[in-house]
C-alpha positions, 0 to 999 in steps of 0.5 A, spaced: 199 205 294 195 211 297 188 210 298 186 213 292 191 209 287 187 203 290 181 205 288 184 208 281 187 201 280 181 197 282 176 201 278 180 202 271 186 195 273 193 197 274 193 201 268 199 201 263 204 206 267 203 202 273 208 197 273 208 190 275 210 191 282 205 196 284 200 191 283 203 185 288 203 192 292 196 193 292 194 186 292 196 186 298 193 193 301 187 189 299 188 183 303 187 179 297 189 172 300 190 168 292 191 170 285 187 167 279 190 167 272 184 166 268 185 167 260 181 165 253 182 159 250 180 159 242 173 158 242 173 164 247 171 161 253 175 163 260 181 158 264 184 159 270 189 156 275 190 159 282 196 159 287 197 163 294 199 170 293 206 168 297 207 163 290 206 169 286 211 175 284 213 180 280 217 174 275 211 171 273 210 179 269 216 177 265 218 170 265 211 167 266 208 161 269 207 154 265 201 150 264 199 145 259 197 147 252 195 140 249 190 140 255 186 147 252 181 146 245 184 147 239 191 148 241 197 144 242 199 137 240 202 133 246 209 134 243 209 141 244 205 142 250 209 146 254 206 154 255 207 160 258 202 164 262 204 171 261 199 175 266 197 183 264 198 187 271 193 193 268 188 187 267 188 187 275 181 186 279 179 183 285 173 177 283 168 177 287 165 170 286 171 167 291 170 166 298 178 167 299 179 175 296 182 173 291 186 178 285 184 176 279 190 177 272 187 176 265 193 173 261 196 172 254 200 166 252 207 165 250 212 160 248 217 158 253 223 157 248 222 163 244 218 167 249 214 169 243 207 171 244 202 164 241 199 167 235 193 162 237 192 166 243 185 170 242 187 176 246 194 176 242 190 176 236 186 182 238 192 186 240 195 185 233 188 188 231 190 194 233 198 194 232 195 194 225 190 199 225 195 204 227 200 202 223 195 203 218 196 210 218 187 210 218 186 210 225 189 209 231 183 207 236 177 202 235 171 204 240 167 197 240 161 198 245 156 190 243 150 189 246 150 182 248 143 179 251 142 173 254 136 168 258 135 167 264 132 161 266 130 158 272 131 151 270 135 147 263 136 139 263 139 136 256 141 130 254 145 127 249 146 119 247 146 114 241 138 113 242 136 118 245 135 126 246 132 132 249 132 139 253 127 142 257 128 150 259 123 153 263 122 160 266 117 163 271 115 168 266 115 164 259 108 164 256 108 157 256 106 156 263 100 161 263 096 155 262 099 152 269 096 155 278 100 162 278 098 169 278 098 171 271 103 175 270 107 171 265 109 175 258 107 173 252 110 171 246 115 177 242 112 181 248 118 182 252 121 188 250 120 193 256 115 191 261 115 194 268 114 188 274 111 184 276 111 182 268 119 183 269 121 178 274 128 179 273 129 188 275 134 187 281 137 181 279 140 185 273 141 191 277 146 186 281 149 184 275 150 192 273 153 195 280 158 188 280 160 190 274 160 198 276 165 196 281 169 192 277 170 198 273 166 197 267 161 202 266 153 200 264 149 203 260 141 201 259 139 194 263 132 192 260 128 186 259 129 183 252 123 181 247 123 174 248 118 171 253 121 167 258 127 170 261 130 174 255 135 180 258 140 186 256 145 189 259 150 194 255 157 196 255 159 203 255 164 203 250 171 202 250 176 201 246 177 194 243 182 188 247 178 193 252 172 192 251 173 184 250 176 183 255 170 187 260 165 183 255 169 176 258 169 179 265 160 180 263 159 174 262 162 171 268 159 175 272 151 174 269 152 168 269 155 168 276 150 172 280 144 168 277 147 162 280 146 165 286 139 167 286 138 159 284 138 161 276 141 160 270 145 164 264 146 161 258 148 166 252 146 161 248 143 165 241 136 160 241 135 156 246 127 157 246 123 157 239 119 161 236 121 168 240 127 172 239 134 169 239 139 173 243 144 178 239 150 181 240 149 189 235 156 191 235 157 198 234 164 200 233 167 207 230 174 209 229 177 216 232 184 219 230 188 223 235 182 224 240 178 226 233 172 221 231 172 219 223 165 216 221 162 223 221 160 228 215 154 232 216 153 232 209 153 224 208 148 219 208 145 218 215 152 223 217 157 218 215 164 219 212 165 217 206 171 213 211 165 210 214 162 208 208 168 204 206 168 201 212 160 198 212 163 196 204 168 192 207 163 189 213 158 187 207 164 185 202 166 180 207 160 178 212 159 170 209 167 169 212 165 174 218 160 171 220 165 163 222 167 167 228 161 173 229 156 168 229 160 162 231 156 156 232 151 152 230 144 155 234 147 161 231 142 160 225 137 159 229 136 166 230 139 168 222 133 165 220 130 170 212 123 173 215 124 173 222 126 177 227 134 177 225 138 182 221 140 177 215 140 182 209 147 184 207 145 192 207 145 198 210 141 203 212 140 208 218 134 206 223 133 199 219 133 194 224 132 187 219 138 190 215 145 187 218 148 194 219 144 199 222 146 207 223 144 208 230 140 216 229 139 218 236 144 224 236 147 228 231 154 228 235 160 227 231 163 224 236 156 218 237 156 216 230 158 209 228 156 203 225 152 197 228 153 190 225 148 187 228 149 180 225 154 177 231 152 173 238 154 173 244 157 165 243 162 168 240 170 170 241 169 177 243 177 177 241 177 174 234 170 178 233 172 184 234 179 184 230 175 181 224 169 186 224 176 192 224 180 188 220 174 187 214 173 194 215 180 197 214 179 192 208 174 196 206 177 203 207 184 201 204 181 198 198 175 204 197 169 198 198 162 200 195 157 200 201 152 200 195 145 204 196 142 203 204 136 199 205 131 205 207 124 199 205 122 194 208 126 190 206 120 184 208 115 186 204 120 187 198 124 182 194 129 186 191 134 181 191 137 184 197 144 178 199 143 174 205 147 172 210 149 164 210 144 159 212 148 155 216 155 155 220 157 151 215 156 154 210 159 160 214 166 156 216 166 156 207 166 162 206 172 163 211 176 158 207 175 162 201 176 169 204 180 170 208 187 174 206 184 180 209 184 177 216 191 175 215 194 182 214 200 184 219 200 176 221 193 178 225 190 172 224 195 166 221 193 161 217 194 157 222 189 159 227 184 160 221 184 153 219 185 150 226 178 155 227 175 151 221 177 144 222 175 144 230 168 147 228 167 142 222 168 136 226 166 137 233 160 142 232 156 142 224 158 134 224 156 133 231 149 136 230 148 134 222 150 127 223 144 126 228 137 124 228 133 130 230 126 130 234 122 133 229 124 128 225 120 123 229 114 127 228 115 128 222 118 121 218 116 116 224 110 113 221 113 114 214 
């Protein structure tokens, strides 16, 4: 490869013209001693094995390499352990947290008898998700550009037993500790939106984080400190188009997290990790475009949307209690999803709204800038399976000409207008999943399968988990009782 090529490889992966053989090749030219195979498991965590460059070649492209499925959450059973890692040349970057250079591949999941691809496979789902859009005949390109914020802490401790529990987190700029020897610079509660140093402590840190992104080939927007005290940041993503952009939201998270631990700091996603301030989100804006022109817009529409685009945010509302088991997939998740907070949990629409759950962002009066922002979502979430949901609710709602209804253009904490809200609880949000949940199944994207396993893996080792538990406000509150 030309020196050139390299660096064309290195910013954007191999691409999809470059075949299997090129990436070896340039693997090499970087004097890349090791290749990590790193792939998402159902829950939209990251995996990986690694082996020497001289053990790899250009079979594994085509024939895989083996691992045990049974050992990966929500997967196989023990009798039918056996599956194939299939790595994506055009996925191809150098991973800058490995002291040997290593080359690092994302890859899909295959069965070795078949060689089919593993329908419980996030990445696969969401690839399907696309092959359905263009098949669709609508579209034939989702853009999904999430923002996903997160805390910085300096120290986290929890523990959890039969008899006893806590956690503690803590940060320099948390405005609990004003009251502690310091130099007052502290950020106070809901205060943290945009602050210039010295209350913003963590400026180069998330520059770090920007420019290791940035030679990652994935390109940055706005790096800010978030509302919340204590650590609360946002870095967003250009964006791109959609098992892209989920696979550059997974490289994010592993690079944040990485380069906080070594300035001797944590990252957590997590969406409420500290009460009483602002949780942490991920607004995720998506349009849809059509041999290079963008679908969403008509000037004469409300908030410049195309009737196409209303349909859209119809089938986002239509569907948004079953959306939410995998937007906002945890039990913290309703936390944050509290009525008459800071969270978007009324099932409307309206442009410039930010407490309804789908704002229509009016910074530029471009076509090709409009797009929806759902904004219920959070970073805990599979990015593969959120994405493909939030498109495929969507598509339902253009394919079956869903209401959006009236936008929101009040305010919709000093009205009661019987406006819907979101689902209070993770359960109740794995119900609505169970009870709507055809239009996900379109075109074999999600399967029956994957949908129950999602449900039953959440039920017992997440709501059951936490609801079965004495929690510690309940000693304050019934100990004496």
């Amino acid at each position: 490869m030309a020196e050139a090529d390299a660096k064309h490889f290195l910013a954007n992966g191999a691409g999809t013209e470059v075949e299997a053989s090129h990436a070896i090749e340039w693997a090499g030219k970087t004097q890349a001693q090791m290749v990590d195979l790193k792939f998402c498991d159902l829950l939209g965590t990251w995996q990986h094995v690694t082996l020497p460059l001289a053990a790899f070649d250009e079979s594994a492209f085509d024939e895989g390499l083996g691992f045990d499925g049974s050992s990966i959450r929500g997967w196989q059973g023990i009798s039918e352990s056996d599956m194939l890692l299939m790595p994506d040349p055009s996925s191809a970057i150098l991973d800058p947290f490995t002291e040997a250079p290593t080359l690092s591949l994302v890859c899909e999941i295959a069965d070795p008898v078949t060689k089919d691809g593993y329908d419980k496979d996030p990445r696969r789902v969401a690839r399907k998700a696309e092959d359905y859009l263009r098949a669709s005949g609508i579209a034939d390109t989702a853009y999904f550009g999430p923002e996903c914020e997160f805390f910085v802490l300096d120290e986290v401790s929890y523990e959890l037993g039969p008899n006893r529990a806590h956690y503690a987190v803590d940060s320099a700029e948390g405005s609990w500790n004003s009251g502690k020897p310091g130099l007052g610079y502290t950020i106070r509660e809901k205060e943290g939106y945009f602050p210039p140093a010295p209350h913003d402590t963590l400026h180069d840190l998330r520059t770090r984080m920007v420019l290791a992104l940035e030679r990652l080939g994935i390109p940055c927007e706005f790096h800010h400190h978030e509302v919340a005290s204590g650590g609360q940041c946002e870095i967003d993503l250009r964006y791109q188009t959609l098992t892209r952009m989920a696979d550059q939201v997974m490289t994010y998270k592993y690079v944040v997290k990485n380069i906080a631990r070594a300035a001797g700091k944590s990252v957590t996603f997590m969406p409420k990790p500290i009460f009483g301030d602002n949780g942490s989100g991920m607004h995720t804006h998506q349009s849809l475009w059509k041999e290079g022109t963008p679908l969403m817009a008509d000037k004469s529409g409300y908030a410049g949307l195309s009737q196409l685009a209303r349909a859209y945010v119809g089938g986002l509302l239509a569907h948004a209690p079953a959306l939410l088991a995998f937007c906002a997939p945890t039990t913290n998740s309703y936390r944050r999803l509290v009525p008459g907070y800071e969270a978007p949990v009324n099932l409307v629409y309206s442009q410039r709204n930010r407490s309804a759950c789908i704002r229509i962002p009016m910074y530029s009066q471009s076509p090709k800038a409009k797009r929806v922002e759902f904004r219920c979502p959070d970073a805990a979430a599979n990015p593969y399976l959120a994405f493909a949901a939030m498109l495929m609710a969507g598509l339902d709602g253009i394919e079956n000409g869903l209401d959006a209804g009236e936008p929101a253009d009040y305010d919709l904490f000093e009205e009661d207008r019987g406006v819907a809200q979101v689902p209070g609880s993770l359960g109740e949000a794995l119900n609505a999943l169970e009870a709507d949940h055809e239009f996900l199944t379109r075109g074999g994207v999600f399967t029956d399968e994957l949908i129950r396993t999602w449900i039953d893996y959440k039920r017992e080792h997440e709501v059951d988990v936490v609801r079965l538990r004495p929690h510690p406000a309940e000693f304050s509150l019934y100990y004496d009782c």
